[in-house]
C-alpha positions in Angstrom: -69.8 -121.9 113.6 -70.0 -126.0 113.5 -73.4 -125.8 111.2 -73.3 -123.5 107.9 -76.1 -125.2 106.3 -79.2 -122.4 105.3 -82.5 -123.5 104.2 -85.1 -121.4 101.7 -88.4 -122.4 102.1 -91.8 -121.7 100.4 -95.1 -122.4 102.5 -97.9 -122.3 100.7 -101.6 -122.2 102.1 -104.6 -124.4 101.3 -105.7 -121.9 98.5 -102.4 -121.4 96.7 -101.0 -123.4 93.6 -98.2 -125.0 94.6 -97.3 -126.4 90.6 -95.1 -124.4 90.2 -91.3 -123.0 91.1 -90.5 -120.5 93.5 -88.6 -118.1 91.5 -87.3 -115.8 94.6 -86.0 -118.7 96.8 -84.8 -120.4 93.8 -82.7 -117.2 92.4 -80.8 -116.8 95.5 -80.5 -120.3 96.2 -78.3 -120.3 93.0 -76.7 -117.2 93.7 -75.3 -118.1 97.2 -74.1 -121.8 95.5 -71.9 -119.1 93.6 -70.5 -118.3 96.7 -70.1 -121.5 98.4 -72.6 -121.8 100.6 -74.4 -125.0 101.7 -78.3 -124.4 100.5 -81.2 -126.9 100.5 -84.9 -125.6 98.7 -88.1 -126.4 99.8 -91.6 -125.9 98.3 -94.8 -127.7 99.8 -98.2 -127.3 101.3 -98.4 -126.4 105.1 -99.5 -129.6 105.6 -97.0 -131.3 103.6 -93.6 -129.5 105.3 -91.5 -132.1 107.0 -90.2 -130.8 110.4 -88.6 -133.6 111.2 -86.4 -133.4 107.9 -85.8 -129.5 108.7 -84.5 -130.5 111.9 -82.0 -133.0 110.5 -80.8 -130.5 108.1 -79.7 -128.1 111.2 -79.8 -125.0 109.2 -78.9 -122.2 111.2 -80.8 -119.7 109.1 -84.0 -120.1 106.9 -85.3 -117.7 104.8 -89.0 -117.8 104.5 -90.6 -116.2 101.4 -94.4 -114.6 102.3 -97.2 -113.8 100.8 -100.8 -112.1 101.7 -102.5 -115.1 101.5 -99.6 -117.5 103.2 -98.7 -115.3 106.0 -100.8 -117.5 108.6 -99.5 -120.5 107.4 -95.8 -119.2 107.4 -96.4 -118.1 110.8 -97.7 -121.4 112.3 -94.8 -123.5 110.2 -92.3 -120.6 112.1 -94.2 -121.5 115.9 -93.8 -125.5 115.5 -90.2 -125.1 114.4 -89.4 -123.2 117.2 -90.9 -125.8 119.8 -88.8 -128.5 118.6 -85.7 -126.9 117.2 -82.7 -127.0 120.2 -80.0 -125.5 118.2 -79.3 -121.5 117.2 -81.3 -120.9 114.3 -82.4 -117.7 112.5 -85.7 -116.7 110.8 -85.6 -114.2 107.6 -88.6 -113.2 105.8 -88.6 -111.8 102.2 -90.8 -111.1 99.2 -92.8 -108.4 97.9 -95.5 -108.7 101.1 -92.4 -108.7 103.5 -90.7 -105.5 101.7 -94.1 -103.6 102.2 -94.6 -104.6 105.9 -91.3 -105.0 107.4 -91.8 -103.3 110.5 -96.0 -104.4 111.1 -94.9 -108.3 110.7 -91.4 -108.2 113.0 -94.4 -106.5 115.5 -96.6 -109.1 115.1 -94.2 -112.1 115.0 -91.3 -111.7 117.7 -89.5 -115.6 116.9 -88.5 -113.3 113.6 -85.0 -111.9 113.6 -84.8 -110.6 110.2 -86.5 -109.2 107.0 -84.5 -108.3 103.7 -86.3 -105.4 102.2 -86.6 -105.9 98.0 -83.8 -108.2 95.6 -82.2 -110.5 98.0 -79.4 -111.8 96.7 -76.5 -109.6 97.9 -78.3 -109.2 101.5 -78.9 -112.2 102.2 -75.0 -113.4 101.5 -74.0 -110.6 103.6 -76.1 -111.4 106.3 -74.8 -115.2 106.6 -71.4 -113.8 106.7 -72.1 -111.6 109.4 -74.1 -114.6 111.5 -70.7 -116.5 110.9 -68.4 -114.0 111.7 -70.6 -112.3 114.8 -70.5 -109.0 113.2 -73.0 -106.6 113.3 -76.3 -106.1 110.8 -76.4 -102.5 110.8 -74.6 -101.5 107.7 -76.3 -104.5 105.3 -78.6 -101.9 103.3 -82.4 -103.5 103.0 -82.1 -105.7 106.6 -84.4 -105.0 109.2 -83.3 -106.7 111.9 -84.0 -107.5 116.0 -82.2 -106.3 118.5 -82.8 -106.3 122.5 -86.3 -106.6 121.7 -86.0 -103.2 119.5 -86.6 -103.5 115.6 -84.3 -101.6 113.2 -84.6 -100.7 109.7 -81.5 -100.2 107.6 -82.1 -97.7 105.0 -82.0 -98.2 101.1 -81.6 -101.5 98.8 -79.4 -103.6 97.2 -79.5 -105.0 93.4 -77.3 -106.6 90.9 -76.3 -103.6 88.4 -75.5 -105.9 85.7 -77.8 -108.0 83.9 -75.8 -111.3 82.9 -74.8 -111.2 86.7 -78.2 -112.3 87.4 -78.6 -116.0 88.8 -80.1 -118.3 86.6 -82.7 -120.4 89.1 -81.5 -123.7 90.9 -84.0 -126.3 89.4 -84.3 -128.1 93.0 -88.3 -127.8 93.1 -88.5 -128.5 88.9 -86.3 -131.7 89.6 -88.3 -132.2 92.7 -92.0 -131.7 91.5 -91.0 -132.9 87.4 -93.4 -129.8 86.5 -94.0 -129.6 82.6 -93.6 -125.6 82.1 -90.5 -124.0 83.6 -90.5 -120.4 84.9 -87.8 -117.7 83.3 -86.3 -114.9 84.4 -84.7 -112.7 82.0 -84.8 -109.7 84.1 -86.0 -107.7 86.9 -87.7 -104.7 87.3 -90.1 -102.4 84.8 -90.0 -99.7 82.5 -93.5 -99.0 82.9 -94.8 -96.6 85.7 -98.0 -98.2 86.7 -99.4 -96.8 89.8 -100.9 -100.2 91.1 -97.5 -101.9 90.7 -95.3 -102.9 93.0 -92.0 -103.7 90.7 -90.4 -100.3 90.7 -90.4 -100.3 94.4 -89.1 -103.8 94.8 -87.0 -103.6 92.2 -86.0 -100.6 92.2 -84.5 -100.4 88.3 -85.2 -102.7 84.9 -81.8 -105.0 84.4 -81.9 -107.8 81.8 -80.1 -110.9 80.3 -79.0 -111.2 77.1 -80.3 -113.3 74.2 -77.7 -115.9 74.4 -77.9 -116.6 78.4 -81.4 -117.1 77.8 -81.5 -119.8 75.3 -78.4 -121.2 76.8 -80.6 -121.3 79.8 -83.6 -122.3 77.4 -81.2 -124.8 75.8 -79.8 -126.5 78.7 -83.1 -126.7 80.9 -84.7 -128.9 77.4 -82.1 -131.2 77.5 -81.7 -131.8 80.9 -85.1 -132.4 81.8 -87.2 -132.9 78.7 -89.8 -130.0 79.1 -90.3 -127.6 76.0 -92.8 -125.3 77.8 -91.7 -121.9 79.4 -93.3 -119.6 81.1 -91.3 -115.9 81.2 -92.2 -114.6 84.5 -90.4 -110.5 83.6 -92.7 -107.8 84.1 -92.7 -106.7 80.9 -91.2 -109.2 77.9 -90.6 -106.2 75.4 -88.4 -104.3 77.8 -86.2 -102.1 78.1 -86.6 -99.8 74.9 -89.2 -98.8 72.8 -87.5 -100.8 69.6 -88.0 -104.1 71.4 -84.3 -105.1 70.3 -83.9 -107.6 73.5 -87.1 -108.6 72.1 -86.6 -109.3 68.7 -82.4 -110.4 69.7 -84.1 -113.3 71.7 -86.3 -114.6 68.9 -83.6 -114.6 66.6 -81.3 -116.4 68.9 -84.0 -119.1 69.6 -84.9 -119.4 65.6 -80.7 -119.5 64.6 -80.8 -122.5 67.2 -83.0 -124.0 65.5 -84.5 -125.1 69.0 -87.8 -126.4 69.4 -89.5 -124.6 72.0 -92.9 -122.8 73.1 -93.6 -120.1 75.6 -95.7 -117.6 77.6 -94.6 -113.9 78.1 -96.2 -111.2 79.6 -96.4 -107.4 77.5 -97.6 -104.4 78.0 -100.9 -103.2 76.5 -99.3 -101.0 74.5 -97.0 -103.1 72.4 -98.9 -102.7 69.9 -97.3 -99.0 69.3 -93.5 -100.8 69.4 -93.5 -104.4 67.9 -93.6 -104.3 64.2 -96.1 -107.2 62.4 -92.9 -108.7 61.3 -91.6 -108.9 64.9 -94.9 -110.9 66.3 -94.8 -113.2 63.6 -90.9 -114.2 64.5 -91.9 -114.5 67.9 -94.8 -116.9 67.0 -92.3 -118.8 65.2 -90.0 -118.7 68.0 -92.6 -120.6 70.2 -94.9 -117.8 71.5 -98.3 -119.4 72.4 -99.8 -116.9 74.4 -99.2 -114.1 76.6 -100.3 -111.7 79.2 -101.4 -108.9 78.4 -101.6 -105.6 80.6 -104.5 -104.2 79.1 -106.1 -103.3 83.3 -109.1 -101.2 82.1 -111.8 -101.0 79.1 -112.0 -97.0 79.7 -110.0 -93.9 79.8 -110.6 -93.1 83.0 -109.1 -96.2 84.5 -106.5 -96.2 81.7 -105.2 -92.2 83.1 -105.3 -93.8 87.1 -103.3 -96.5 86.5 -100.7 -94.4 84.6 -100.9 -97.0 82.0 -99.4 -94.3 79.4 -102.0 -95.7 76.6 -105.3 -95.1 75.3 -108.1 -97.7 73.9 -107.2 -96.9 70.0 -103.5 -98.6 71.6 -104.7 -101.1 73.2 -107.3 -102.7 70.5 -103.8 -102.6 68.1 -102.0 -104.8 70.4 -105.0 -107.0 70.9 -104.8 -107.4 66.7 -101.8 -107.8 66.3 -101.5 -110.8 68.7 -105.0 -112.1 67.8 -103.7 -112.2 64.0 -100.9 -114.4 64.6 -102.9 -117.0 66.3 -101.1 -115.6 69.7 -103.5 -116.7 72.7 -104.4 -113.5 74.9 -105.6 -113.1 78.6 -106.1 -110.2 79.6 -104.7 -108.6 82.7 -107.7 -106.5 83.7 -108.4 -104.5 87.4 -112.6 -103.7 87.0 -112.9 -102.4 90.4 -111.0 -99.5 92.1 -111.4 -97.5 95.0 -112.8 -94.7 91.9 -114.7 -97.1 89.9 -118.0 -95.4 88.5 -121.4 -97.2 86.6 -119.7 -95.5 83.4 -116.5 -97.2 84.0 -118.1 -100.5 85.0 -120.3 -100.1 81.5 -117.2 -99.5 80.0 -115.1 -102.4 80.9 -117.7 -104.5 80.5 -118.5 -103.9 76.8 -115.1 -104.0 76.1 -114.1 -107.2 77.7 -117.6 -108.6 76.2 -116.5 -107.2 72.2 -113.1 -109.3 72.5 -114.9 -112.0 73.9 -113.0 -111.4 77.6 -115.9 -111.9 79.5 -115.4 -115.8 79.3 -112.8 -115.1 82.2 -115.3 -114.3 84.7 -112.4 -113.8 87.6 -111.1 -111.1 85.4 -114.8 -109.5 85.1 -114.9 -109.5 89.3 -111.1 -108.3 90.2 -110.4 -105.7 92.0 -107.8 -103.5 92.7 -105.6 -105.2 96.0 -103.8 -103.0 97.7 -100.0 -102.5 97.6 -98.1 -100.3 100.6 -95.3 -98.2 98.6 -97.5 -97.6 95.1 -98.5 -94.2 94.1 -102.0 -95.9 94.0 -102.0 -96.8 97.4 -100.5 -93.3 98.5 -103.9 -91.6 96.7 -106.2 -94.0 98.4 -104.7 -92.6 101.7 -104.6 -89.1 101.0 -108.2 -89.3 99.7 -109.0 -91.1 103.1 -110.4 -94.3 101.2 -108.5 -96.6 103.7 -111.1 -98.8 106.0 -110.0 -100.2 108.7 -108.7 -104.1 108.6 -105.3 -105.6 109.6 -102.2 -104.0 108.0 -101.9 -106.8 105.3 -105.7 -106.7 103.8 -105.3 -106.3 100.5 -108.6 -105.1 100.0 -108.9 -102.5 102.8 -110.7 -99.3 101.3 -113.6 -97.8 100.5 -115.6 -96.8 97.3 -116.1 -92.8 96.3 -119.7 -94.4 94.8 -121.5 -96.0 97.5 -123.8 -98.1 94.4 -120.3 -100.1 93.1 -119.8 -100.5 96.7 -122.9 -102.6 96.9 -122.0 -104.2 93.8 -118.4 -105.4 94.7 -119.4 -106.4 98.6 -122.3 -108.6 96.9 -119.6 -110.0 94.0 -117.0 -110.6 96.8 -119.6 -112.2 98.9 -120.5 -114.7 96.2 -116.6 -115.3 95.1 -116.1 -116.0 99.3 -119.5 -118.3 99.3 -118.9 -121.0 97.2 -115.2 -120.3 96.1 -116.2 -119.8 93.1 -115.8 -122.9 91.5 -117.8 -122.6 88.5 -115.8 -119.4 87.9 -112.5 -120.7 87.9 -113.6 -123.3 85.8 -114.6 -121.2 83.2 -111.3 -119.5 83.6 -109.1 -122.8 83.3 -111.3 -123.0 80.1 -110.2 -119.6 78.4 -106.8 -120.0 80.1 -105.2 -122.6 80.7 -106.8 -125.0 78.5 -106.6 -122.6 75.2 -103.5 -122.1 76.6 -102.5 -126.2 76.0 -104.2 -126.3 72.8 -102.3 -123.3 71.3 -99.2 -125.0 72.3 -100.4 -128.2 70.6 -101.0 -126.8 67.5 -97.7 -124.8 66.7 -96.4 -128.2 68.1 -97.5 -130.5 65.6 -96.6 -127.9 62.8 -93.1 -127.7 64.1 -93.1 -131.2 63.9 -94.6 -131.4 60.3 -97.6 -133.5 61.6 -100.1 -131.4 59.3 -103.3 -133.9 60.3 -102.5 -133.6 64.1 -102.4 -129.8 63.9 -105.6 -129.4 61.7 -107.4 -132.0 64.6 -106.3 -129.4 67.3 -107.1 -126.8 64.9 -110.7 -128.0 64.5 -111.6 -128.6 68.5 -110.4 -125.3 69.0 -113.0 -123.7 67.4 -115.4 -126.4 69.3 -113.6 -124.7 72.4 -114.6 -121.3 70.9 -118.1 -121.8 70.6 -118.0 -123.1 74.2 -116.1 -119.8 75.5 -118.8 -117.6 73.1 -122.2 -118.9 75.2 -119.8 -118.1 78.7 -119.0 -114.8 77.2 -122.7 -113.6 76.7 -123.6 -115.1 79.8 -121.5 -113.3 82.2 -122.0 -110.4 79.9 -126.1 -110.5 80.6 -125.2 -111.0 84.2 -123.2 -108.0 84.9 -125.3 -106.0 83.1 -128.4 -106.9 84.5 -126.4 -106.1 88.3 -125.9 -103.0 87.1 -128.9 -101.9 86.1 -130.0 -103.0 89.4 -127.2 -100.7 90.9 -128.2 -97.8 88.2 -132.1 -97.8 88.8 -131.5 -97.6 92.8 -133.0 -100.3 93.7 -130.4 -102.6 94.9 -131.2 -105.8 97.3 -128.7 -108.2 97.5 -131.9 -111.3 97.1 -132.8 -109.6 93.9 -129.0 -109.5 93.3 -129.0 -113.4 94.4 -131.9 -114.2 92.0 -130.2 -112.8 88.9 -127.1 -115.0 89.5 -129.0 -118.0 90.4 -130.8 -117.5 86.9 -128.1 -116.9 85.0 -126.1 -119.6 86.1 -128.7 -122.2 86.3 -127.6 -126.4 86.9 -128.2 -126.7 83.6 -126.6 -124.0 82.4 -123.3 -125.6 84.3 -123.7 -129.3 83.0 -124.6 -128.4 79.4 -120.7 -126.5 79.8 -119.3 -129.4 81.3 -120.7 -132.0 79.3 -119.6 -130.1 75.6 -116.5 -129.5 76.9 -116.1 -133.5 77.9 -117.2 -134.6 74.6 -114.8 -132.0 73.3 -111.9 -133.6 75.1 -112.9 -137.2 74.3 -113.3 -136.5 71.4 -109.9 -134.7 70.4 -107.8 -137.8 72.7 -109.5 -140.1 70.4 -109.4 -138.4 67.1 -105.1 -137.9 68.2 -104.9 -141.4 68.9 -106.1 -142.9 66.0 -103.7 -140.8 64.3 -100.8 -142.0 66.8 -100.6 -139.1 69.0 -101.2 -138.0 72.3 -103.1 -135.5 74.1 -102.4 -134.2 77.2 -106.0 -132.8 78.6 -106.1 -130.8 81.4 -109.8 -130.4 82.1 
């Protein structure tokens, strides 16, 4: 074959953040350099993908990741390449979306010739050699392939047993996008059984890296590129064991360093049971800002249907033990299911209210999305729950209560109607924005700039108060649509009414105008000092 070049590519929709790095295309990118093949990486907005410089490349294979949400836009990006390609070239799909669906999207899109089912690493190199060499696909475990106009699907999936023989990302789109917070991966796959989740299935098994390949990784990404912000994208940080060694094996590698850094991690809402006060506070001192955590439902109920394998009493340890070391939390929350009740709706709502989680109003409307291949998924069918809508709809079922049915079509309605800007905004403020601050204060005490940290330290509790007033107002606002739902006597204008009333113009300026003054404020108060701020809002 005269061309061996093979190109990854990331398409992203309108809607999609495009910030960051693609981990799956950038993983195997890295791995297949190991191997000696000729790779390029791309990232970008539909809009933004350069044909012209796809078709200079000549690749004779690109692998597409796909997602829910970018599946159109993959699919049009797929259609123009076709028309103006005049050379043999191959299309492979992958990803979490492409694992579940293999068979419904080669149906629907016949210019594909090939999906690789879960990890692709070892797949995909065996299916370049085989394009190479002419040989046949039918033995590559995880490929579902085309042929004579007939779709096969190879049984099982492939993975890298060992750990350390994981591939450390190419840093193409981080060189190519200078992004301030780099994306980790320390491992792959869960220990957890979590019936909405789609890791066990696509990964099949947890493998991880050890301590020093990840602050060697840590180390050499700093230096090479001046960014001190990571963002660990594992399932679960705390994996594999119920000691948290890897855990508390990576804090001490990063403290024995001596190397400045700060991150975000995601944990499991039962932590709390495992990690020691001792271990939290090393990890804090490590560089740990803030992290996810799985904490999914403010009720038993919920709790028992996700398999979550915890109970409140857990959960409201891991919150304090987090919360005490000045450790930022979002909570990873599902309010709606297929199963939801009033009682569990009441539920959530007073719990996300008490830790003051009701400022992330997205997190008060989510809803379960659907994932093919989860045991959650396989009840929703059994139980007959599944509406109709097109194979991918991640929201395709029905509620067992007909009244939270009401309430999430009206709550999805508003979300779609003005796309909920006012919402994500208050999200970016209880996110990403504590997020920044948190990171500016252990900052500033790592670098023994006591005034700086105390500044940061002092607008953060302006933030709070902020964050408080959005907390009791989404609070009065779900509760006042569910005793709407509870009295029967839902109407969507009533339903309208409330939420006009609640969120009033004024309401939104007064937010926006503290949190300018906030943010003026703090940029000058640093600057007089002889620092920076880096404001976000």
């Amino acid at each position: 074959m005269e061309n061996k070049k093979v190109l990854l590519i990331a398409v992203y929709s309108d809607e999609m953040d495009d910030s960051f790095e693609e981990p799956g295309i950038c993983s195997i990118a890295a791995f297949l350099r190991r191997h000696d093949i000729d790779v390029a990486i791309m990232a970008e907005k539909e809009k933004s993908v350069d044909l012209q410089k796809i078709i200079d490349m000549k690749p004779f294979l690109i692998g597409f990741s796909i997602y829910n949400v970018s599946k159109d836009a993959v699919f049009r990006v797929i259609h123009s390449l076709k028309k103006k390609v005049h050379f043999p070239c191959y299309i492979c799909l992958g990803g979490s979306m492409a694992t579940s669906y293999s068979k419904e999207l080669m149906n629907e899109e016949p210019l594909i010739d090939f999906i690789i089912k879960g990890e692709g690493e070892l797949p995909f190199l065996q299916l370049i050699n085989r394009i190479i060499d002419k040989d046949t696909f039918s033995n590559i475990k995880g490929l579902v392939y085309r042929n004579s106009d007939k779709v096969f699907v190879n049984e099982g999936q492939q993975v890298i047993n060992d750990g350390n023989d994981l591939p450390i990302m190419a840093r193409d789109i981080l060189k190519a996008k200078k992004n301030n917070i780099v994306l980790i991966s320390t491992s792959r796959g869960c220990s957890g059984n979590c019936t909405f989740c789609i890791s066990k299935s696509f990964w099949k098994k947890w493998r991880g890296r050890d301590a020093k390949s990840i602050v060697d990784e840590m180390e050499s990404v700093k230096q090479t590129f001046n960014v001190d912000k990571f963002n660990f994208i594992d399932s679960s940080f705390e994996d594999p064991d119920i000691y948290c060694s890897r855990l508390r094996s990576i804090a001490d590698e990063i403290l024995n360093r001596k190397i400045k850094v700060y991150y975000y991690a995601d944990f499991r809402a039962d932590i709390g049971n495992k990690a020691s006060k001792e271990l939290i506070r090393s990890l804090h001192k490590s560089g740990l800002c803030s992290v996810l955590l799985g904490i999914e439902a403010g009720n038993e109920q919920d709790l028992k249907l996700y398999a979550k394998n915890t109970h409140l009493q857990a959960i409201e340890k891991s919150i304090e033990l987090f919360n005490s070391n000045e450790i930022h939390i979002i909570p990873g929350f599902i309010n709606f299911n297929p199963y939801s009740t009033m009682d569990t709706l009441k539920e959530n709502i007073n719990f996300l209210y008490k830790h003051g989680y009701a400022s992330f109003p997205l997190q008060v409307l989510t809803k379960y999305r659907l994932f093919k291949g989860t045991a959650l998924y396989s009840k929703i069918e059994r139980d007959g729950l599944l509406s109709n809508g097109q194979y991918f709809d991640e929201f395709k079922y029905r509620f067992v209560d007909k009244k939270v049915e009401l309430l999430d079509n009206f709550l999805f309605n508003i979300m779609q109607a003005d796309k909920n800007q006012e919402f994500s905004y208050f999200n970016k403020l209880s996110g990403h924005y504590k997020i920044l601050l948190k990171y500016y204060i252990k900052f500033f005490e790592d670098q023994g700039k006591y005034e700086a940290r105390e500044v940061v330290t002092l607008y953060e509790a302006k933030l709070n108060e902020v964050l408080n007033k959005i907390n009791e107002r989404i609070y009065e606002w779900f509760y006042q649509l569910l005793d709407l739902c509870i009295k029967d006597c839902w109407c969507n204008e009533d339903a309208f009414l409330i939420t006009k009333r609640m969120f009033t113009n004024d309401f939104i300026h007064n937010i926006n105008e503290e949190i300018k003054s906030i943010n003026i404020d703090l940029t000058l108060l640093l600057f007089k000092i002889g620092e920076r701020f880096e404001a976000i809002i």
